[in-house]
DOPAKOL-226402 format. One record per residue: residue number from 1; x negated, z negated, y negated of N, C-alpha, C in turn; chain. Coordinates in steps of 0.02 Angstrom, whole numbers. Each point is the difference from the previous one (the first is absolute). Layout:
residues N
+-----+--------+--------+--------+--------+--------+--------+--------+--------+--------+-----+
: seq :    npx :    npz :    npy :   capx :   capz :   capy :    cpx :    cpz :    cpy : mol :
+-----+--------+--------+--------+--------+--------+--------+--------+--------+--------+-----+
: NUM :      X :      Z :      Y :      X :      Z :      Y :      X :      Z :      Y :   A :
...
+-----+--------+--------+--------+--------+--------+--------+--------+--------+--------+-----+
END
This chain:
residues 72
+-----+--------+--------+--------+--------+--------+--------+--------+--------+--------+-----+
: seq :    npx :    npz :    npy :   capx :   capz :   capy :    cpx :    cpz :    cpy : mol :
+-----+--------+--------+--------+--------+--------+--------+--------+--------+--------+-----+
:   1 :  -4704 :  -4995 :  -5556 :    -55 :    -41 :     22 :    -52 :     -4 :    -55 :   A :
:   2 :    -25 :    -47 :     -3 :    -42 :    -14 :    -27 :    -77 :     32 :     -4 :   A :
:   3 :    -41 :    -25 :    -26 :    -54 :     23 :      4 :    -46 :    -41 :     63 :   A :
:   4 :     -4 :    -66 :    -12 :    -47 :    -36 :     65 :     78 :    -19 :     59 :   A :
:   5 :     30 :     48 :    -16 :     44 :     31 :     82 :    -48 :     51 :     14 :   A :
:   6 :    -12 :     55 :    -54 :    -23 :     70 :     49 :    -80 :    -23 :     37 :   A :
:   7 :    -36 :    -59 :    -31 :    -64 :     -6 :     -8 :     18 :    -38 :     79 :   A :
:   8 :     62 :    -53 :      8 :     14 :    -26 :     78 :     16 :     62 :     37 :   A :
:   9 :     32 :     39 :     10 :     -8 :     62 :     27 :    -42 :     28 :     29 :   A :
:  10 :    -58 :     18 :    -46 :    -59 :     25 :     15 :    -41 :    -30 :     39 :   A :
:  11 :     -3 :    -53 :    -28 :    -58 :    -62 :     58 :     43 :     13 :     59 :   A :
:  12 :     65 :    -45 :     20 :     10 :     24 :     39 :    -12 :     60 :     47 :   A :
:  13 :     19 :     48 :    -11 :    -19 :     79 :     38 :    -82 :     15 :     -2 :   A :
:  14 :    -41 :    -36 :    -55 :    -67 :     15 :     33 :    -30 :    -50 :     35 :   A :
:  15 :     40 :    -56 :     30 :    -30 :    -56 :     11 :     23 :    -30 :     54 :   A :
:  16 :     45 :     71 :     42 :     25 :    -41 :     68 :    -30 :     -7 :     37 :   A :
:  17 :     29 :    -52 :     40 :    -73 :    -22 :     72 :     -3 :     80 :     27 :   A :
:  18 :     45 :     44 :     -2 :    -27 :     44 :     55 :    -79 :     63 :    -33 :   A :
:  19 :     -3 :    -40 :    -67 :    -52 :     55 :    -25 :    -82 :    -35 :     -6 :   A :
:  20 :     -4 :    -48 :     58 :    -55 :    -45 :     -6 :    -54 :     30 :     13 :   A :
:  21 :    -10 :     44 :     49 :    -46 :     38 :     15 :    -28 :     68 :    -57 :   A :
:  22 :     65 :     21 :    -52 :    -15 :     40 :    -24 :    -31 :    -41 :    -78 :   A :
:  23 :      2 :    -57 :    -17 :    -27 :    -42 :    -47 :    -64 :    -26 :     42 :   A :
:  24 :    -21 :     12 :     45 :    -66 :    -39 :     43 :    -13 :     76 :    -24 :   A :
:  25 :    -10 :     54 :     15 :    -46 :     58 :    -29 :    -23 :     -5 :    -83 :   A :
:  26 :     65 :     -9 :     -8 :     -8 :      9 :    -87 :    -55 :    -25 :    -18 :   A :
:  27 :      3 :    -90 :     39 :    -44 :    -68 :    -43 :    -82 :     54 :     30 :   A :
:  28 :      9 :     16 :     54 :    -56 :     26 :     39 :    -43 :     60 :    -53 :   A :
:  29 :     52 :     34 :    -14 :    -47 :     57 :    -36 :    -15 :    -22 :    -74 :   A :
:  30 :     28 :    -50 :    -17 :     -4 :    -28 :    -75 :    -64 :    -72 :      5 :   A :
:  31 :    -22 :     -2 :     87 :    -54 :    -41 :    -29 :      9 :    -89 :     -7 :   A :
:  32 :     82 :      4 :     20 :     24 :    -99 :      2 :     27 :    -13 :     56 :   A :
:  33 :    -51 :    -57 :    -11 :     -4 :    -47 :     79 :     39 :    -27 :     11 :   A :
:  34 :     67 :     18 :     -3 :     75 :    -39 :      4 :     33 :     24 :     51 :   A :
:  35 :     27 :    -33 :     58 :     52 :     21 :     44 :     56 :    -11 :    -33 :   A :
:  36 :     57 :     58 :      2 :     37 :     41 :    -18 :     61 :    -56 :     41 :   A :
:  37 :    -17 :    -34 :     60 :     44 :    -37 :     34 :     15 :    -48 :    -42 :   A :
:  38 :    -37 :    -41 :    -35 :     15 :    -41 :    -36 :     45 :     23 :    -67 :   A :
:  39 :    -30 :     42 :    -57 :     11 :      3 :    -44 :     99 :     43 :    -20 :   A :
:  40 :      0 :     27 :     51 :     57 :     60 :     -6 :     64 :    -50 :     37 :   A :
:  41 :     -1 :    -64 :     41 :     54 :    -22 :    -12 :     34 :    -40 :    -54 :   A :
:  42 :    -61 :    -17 :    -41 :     19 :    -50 :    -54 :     23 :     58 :    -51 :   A :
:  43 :    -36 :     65 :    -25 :     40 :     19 :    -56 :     79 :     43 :     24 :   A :
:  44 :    -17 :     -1 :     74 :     85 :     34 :     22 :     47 :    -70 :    -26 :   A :
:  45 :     -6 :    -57 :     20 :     38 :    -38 :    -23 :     -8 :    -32 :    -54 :   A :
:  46 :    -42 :     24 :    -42 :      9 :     -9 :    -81 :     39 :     67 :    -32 :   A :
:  47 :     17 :     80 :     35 :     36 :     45 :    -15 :     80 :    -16 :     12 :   A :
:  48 :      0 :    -61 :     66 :     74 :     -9 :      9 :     15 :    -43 :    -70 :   A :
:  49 :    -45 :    -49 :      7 :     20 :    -32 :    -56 :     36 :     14 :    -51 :   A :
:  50 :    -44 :     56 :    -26 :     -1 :     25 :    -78 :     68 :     37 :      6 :   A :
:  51 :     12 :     35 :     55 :     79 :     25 :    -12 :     69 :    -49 :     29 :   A :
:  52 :    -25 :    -48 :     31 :     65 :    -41 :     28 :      1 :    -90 :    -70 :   A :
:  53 :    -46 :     11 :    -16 :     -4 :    -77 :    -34 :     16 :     37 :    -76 :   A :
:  54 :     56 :    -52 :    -22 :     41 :     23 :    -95 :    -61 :    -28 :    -44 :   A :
:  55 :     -5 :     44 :    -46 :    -45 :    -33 :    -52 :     25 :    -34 :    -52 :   A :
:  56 :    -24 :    -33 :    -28 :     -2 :    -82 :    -48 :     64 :     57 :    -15 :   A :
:  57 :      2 :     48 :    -65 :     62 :     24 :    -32 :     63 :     16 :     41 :   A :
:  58 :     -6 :     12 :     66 :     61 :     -4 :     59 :     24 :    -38 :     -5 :   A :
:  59 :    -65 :    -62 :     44 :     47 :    -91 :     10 :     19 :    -10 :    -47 :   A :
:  60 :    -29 :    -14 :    -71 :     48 :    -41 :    -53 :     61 :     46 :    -14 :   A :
:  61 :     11 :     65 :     13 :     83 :     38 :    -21 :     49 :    -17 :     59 :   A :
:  62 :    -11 :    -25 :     67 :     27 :     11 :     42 :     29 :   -105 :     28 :   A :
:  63 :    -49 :    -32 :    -47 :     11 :    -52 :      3 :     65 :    -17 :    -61 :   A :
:  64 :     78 :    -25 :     31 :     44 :    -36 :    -37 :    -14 :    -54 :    -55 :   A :
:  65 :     39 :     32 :    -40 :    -25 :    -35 :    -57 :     43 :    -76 :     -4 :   A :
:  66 :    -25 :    -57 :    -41 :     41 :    -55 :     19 :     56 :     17 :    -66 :   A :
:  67 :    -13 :      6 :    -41 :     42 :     33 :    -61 :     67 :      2 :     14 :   A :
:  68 :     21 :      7 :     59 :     62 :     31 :     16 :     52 :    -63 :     31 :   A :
:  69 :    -52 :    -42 :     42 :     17 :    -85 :     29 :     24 :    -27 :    -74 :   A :
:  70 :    -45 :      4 :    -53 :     -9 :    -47 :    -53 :     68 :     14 :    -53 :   A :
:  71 :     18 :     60 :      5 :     77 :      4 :    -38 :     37 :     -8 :     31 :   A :
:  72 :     20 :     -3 :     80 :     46 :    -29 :     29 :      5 :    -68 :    -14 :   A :
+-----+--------+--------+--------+--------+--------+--------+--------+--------+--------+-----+
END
């Protein structure tokens, strides 16, 4: 795995809906006026992202080359 795999990982596991309440303390004792409801589903599904979506150097290795049509 990669590196922004382990970084999707992580978001993920700190960023599941079930830890909303424990990110509403955090923002609380740190002083930001942010509900935790909002913010913690978008980076859970920017953690799926980062480990389910191929990066630019994936897609282009995994994409057939025409090279192979063109000598037939």
């Amino acid at each position: 795995m990669r590196g922004r795999n382990w970084v999707g990982v992580a978001f993920i596991f700190l960023f599941l809906p079930v830890n909303v309440p424990l990110w509403d303390i955090v923002f609380q004792k740190l002083s930001i006026d942010i509900m935790a409801v909002f913010i913690t589903p978008l980076l859970f599904f920017l953690g799926i992202l980062l480990v389910f979506y191929p990066s630019r150097k994936d897609k282009i290795s995994t994409i057939p080359s025409n090279r192979s049509n063109e000598e037939e």
